[in-house]
C-alpha positions as CSV (number, residue, x, y, z in Angstrom):
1,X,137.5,77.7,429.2
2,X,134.8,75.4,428.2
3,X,133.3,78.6,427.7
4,X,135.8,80.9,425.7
5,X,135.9,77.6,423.0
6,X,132.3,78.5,422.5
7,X,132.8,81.8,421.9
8,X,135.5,80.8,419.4
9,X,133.0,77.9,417.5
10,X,130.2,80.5,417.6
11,X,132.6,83.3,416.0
12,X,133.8,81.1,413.1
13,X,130.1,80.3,412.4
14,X,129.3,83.6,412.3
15,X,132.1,84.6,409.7
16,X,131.5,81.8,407.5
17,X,127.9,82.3,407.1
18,X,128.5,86.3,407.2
19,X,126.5,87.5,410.7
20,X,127.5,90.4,412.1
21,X,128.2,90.2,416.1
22,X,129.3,92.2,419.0
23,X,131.8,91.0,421.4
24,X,131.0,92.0,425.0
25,X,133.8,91.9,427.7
26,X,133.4,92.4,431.5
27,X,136.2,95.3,431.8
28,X,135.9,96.2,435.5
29,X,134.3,95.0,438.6
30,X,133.8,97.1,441.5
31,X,131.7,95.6,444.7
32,X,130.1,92.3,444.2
33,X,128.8,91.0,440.9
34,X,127.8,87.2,439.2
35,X,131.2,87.2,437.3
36,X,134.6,87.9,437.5
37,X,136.6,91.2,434.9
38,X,137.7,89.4,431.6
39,X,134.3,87.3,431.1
40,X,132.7,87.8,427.5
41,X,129.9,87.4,425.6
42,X,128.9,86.5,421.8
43,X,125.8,88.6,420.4
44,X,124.8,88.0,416.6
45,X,122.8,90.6,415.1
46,X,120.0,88.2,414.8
47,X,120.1,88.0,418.9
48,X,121.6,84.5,419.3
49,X,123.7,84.9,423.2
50,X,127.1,83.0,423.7
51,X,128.4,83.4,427.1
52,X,127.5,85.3,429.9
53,X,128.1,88.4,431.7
54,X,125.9,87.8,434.8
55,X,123.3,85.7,436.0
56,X,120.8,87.2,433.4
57,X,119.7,90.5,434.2
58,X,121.9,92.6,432.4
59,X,121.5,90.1,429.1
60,X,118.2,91.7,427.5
61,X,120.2,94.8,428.0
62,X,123.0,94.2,426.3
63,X,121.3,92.7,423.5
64,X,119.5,96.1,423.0
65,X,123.1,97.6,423.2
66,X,124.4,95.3,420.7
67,X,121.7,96.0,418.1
68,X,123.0,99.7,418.6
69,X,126.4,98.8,418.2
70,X,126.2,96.9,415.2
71,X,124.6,99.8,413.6
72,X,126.6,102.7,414.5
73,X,129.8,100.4,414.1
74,X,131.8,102.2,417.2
75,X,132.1,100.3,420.7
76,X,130.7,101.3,423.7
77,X,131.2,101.3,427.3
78,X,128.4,100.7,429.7
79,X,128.4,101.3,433.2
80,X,126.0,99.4,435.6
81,X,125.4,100.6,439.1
82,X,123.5,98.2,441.7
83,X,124.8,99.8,445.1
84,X,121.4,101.3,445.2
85,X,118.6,99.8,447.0
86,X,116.2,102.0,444.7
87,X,118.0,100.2,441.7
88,X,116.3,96.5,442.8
89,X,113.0,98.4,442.2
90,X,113.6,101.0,439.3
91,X,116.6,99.3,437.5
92,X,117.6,96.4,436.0
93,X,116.7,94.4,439.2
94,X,120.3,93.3,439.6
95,X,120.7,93.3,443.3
96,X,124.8,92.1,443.7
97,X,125.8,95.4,445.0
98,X,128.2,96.0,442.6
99,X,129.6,98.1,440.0
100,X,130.5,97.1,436.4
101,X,131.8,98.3,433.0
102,X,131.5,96.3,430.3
103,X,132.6,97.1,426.6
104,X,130.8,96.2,423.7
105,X,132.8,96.1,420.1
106,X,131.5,95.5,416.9
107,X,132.4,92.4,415.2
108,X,132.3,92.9,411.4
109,X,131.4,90.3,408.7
110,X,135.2,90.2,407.8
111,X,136.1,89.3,411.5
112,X,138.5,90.6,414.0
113,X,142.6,89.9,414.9
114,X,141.8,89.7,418.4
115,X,139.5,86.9,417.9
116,X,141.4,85.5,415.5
117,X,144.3,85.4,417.7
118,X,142.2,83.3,419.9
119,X,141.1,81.0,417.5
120,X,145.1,80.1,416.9
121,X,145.6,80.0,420.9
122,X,142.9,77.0,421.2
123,X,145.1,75.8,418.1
124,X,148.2,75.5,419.2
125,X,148.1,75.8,422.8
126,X,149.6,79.4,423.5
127,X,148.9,81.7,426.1
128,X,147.9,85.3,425.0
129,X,147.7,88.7,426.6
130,X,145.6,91.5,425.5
131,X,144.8,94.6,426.3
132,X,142.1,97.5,425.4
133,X,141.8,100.5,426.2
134,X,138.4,100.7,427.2
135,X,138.3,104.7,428.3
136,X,140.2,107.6,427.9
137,X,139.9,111.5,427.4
138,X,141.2,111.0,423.7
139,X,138.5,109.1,421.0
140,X,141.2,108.0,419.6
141,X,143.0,105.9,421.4
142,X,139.4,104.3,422.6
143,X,139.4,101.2,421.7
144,X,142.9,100.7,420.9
145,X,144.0,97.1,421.4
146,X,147.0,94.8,422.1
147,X,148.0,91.5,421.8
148,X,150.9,89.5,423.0
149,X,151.9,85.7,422.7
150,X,155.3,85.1,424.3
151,X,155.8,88.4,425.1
152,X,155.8,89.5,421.8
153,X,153.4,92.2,419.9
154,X,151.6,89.8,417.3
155,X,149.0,92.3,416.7
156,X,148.0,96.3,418.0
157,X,145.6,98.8,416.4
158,X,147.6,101.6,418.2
159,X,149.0,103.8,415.9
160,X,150.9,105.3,419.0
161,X,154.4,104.1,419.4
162,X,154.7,105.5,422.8
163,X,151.8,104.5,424.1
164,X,151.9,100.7,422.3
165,X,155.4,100.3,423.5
166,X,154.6,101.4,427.2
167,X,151.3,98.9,427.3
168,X,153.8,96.2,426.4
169,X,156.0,96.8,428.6
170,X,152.9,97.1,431.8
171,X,151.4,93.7,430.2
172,X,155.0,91.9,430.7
173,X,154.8,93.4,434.2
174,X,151.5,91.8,435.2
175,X,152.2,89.1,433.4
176,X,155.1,88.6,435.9
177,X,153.1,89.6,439.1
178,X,149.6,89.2,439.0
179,X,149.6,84.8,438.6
180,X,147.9,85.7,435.3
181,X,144.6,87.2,437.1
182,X,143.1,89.8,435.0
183,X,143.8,93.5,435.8
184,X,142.9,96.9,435.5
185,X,145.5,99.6,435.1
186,X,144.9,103.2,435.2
187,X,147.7,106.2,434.4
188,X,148.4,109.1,433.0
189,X,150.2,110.6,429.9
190,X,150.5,113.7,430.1
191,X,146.8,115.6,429.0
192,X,146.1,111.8,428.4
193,X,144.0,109.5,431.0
194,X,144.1,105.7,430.0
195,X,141.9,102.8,431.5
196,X,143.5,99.7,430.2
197,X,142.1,95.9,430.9
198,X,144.9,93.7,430.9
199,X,143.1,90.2,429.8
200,X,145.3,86.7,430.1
201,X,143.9,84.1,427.8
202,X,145.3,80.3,428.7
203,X,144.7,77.3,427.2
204,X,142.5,74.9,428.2
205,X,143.9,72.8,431.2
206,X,145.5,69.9,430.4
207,X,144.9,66.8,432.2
208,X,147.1,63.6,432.0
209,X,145.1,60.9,433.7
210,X,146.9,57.6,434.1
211,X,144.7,54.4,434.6
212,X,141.8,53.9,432.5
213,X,140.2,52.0,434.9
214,X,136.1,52.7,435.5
215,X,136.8,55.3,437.9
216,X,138.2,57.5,435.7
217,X,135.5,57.8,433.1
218,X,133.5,60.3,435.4
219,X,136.7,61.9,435.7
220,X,136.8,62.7,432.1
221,X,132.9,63.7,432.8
222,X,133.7,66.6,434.7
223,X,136.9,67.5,433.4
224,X,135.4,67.8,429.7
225,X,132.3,69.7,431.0
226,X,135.3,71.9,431.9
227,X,136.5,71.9,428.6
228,X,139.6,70.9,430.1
229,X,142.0,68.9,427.6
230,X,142.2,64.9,428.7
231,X,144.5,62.5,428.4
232,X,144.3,59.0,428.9
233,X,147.1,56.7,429.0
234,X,147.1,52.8,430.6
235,X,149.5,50.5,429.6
236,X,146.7,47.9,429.1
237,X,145.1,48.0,425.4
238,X,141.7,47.1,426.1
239,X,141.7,49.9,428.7
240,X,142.9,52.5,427.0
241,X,140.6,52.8,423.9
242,X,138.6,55.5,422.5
243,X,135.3,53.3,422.5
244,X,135.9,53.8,426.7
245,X,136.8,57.2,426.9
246,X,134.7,58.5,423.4
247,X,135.1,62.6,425.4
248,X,139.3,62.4,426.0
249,X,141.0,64.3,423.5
250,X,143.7,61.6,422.6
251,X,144.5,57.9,424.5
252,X,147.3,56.1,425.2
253,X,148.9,53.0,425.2
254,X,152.1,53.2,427.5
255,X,153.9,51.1,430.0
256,X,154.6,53.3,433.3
257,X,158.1,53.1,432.4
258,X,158.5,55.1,429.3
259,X,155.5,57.2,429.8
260,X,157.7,60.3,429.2
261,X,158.6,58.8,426.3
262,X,154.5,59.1,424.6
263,X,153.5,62.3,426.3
264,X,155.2,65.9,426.2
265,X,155.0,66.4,430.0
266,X,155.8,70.2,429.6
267,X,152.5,70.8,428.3
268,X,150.6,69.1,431.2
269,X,148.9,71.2,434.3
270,X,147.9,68.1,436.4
271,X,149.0,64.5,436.7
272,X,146.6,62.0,438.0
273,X,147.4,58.4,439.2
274,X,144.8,56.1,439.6
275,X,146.7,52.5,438.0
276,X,145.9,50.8,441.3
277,X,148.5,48.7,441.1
278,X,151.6,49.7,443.6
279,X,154.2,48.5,441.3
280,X,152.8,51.1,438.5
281,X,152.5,53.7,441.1
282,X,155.5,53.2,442.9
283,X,157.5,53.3,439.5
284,X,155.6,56.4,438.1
285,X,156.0,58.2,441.3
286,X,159.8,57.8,440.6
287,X,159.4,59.5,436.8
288,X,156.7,62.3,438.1
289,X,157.9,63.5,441.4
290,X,161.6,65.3,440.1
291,X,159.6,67.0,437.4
292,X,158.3,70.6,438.1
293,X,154.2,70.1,437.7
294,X,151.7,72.5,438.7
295,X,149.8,69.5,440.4
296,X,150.4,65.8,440.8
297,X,147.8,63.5,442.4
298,X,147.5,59.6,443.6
299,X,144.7,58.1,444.3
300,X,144.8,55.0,447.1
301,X,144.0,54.9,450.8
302,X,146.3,56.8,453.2
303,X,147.8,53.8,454.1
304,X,148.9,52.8,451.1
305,X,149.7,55.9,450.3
306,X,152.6,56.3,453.3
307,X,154.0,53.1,452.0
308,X,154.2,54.2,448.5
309,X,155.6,57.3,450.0
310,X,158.2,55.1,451.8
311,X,159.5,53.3,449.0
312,X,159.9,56.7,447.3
313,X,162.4,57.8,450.3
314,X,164.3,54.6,449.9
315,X,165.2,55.5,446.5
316,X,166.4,58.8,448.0
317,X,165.0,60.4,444.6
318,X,163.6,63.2,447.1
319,X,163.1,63.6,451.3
320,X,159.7,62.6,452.3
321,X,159.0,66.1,453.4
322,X,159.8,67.4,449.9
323,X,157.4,64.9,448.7
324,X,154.5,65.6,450.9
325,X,154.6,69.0,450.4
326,X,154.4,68.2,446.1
327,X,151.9,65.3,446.1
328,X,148.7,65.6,446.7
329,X,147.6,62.5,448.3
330,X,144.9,61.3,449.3
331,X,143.3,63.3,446.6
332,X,140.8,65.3,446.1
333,X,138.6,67.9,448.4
334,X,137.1,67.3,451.8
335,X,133.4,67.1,450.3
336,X,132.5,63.6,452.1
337,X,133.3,61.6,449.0
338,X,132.0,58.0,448.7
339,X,131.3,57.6,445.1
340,X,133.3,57.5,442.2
341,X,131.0,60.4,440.8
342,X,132.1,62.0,443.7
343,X,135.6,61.0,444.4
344,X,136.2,62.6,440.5
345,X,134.1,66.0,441.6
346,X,136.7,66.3,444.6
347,X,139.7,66.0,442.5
348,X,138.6,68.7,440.0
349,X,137.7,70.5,442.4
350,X,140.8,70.3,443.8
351,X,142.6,70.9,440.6
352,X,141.3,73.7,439.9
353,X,141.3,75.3,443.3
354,X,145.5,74.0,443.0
355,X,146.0,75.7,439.4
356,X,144.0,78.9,440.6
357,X,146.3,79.2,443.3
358,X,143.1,79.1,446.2
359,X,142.6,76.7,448.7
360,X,138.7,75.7,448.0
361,X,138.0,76.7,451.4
362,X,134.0,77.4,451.3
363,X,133.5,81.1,450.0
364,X,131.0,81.8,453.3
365,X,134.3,81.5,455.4
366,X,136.5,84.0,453.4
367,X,136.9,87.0,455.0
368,X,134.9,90.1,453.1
369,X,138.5,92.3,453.5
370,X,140.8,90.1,452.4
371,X,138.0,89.5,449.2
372,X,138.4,93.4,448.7
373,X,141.8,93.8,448.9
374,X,142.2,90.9,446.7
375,X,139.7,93.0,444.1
376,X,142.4,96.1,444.6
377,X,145.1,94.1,443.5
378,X,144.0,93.6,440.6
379,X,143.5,97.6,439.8
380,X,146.6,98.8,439.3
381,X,147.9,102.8,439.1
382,X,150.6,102.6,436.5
383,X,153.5,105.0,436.7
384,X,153.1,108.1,434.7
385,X,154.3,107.7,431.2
């Protein structure tokens, strides 16, 4: 995400001082390759790079591409092929084994709604989906785009009613299927064949860390680096001051007992407890664990934990299996952790293998077909329209 807001900062320059730009999106990944479908790039007309596409092969490339585009003022779609040993020697050099398309569209000085869109997602915290068509047999619905915030068209250049209503309805679909992974969906209508990129846009993940003690400033390290969104809250006031945590995004001052009451918990992905006191952890265990959150973490020796975990039962809030299978405790990956450096890599690691829905096994380990069939999962054969 860290990322996409970069993108975003580097767009709004660009219109304010009047640069033209491309925007370059990964559409379509076939084989191996350095990034995932949905990954984009910024490219000025004066060369400057935001993003990436891959691990830097392909980047002169495109920048000769985007010169082109900014010119001619039409997108194009660009097909690179490394499955060939030959290409390693007479190619790009790009080696992954892999197929890719990636679209290139013309930013003008006066901007675009798609981008804009984004710029009010990072705002307000809404989740988009968009989608482009990035081939078909017909000019022109090339290009044709789609955006949707709560399920709702907020902004399409298809002048197809069909066509606009039956992406809408597909985009719903995968919303409700795919756990928000980008996906490609191909189909017919009629003479027509459409390619469409289906592209889910989140917010940044929002992180609720409660303690402010030391170890949780390299917490806030890794989690901004992320450009994850923080929050601190302690109910101690010399802890919980900007001057300790300058990167969180807001901090504060609550007792355990009415944090509900400072913090809309609906908008927070994960929950981590690091008050080392028992009394705090015991009571905020009691407010956290009946609420539905994607991830909820305590920090504390294993020990300590199972007594915590005890006291919980006692209160019969929950069954002690019901909170071992929500609480993720002891926290944080099995990296060997000693330091606190470390300890805070592990738990956003974990985190983000949790809210990714993968189990941050080691990627050696996972088997090539299951990888693939993952990839077809995400290439979809809509039904004919």
């Amino acid at each position: 995400m860290n990322e996409l807001k970069q993108i975003i900062q580097a767009y709004r320059q660009f219109q304010s001082t009047g640069i033209s730009c491309v925007l370059v999106t990964l559409v379509k990944v076939r084989g191996s390759h350095y990034r995932k479908a949905g990954a984009k790039v910024l490219i000025s007309e004066v060369g400057d790079m935001i993003g990436a596409i891959s691990g830097g092969c392909m980047e002169t490339d495109l920048k000769n591409i985007a010169k082109k585009v900014i010119v001619s003022g039409e997108s194009r779609l660009t097909k690179y092929d490394s499955t060939s040993s030959e290409e390693i020697v007479f190619g790009l050099g790009v080696g992954c084994g892999g197929v890719v398309e990636i679209l290139v569209e013309p930013i003008g000085q006066n901007g675009h709604p798609y981008l804009d869109a984004m710029c009010e997602m990072l705002t307000h915290h809404n989740r988009l989906i968009s989608s482009v068509i990035y081939s078909s047999n017909t000019p022109d619905l090339t290009d044709g785009r789609l955006v949707l915030s709560q399920n709702e068209c907020i902004w399409s250049n298809i002048e197809n009613e069909t066509i606009k209503k039956k992406i809408t309805f597909w985009m719903n679909q995968v919303s409700s299927h795919s756990n928000n992974i980008n996906t490609v969906i191909e189909t017919e209508y009629g003479p027509l064949n459409l390619n469409v990129f289906c592209d889910f846009i989140s917010p940044s993940i929002h992180l609720l860390i409660i303690g402010g003690g030391n170890d949780a400033m390299p917490l806030v390290y890794f989690a901004k680096k992320l450009g994850w969104d923080i929050t601190i809250a302690d109910h101690r006031p010399s802890y919980a001051t900007l001057e300790r945590f300058p990167d969180a995004d807001r901090v504060i001052v609550t007792p355990s007992e009415t944090i509900l009451e400072n913090i809309t918990i609906e908008n927070v992905d994960a929950v981590i407890i690091l008050t080392h006191n028992f009394l705090n952890d015991l009571a905020l265990l009691k407010i956290l664990l009946p609420i539905e959150l994607p991830y909820l973490g305590l920090l504390g020796a294993r020990k300590r934990t199972q007594n915590l975990l005890s006291e919980v039962e006692n209160t019969e809030i929950m069954s002690i299996d019901d909170v071992k299978n929500k609480l993720f405790a002891p926290v944080g990956l099995d990296i060997g952790s000693d330091t606190p450096e470390e300890i805070a890599l592990a738990i956003v690691s974990e985190i983000k293998a949790v809210l990714s829905g993968r189990d941050g096994g080691s990627l050696r380990n996972l088997n090539c077909r299951n990888r693939d069939a993952q990839r077809k999962e995400h290439q979809l054969e809509a039904p004919c329209l």
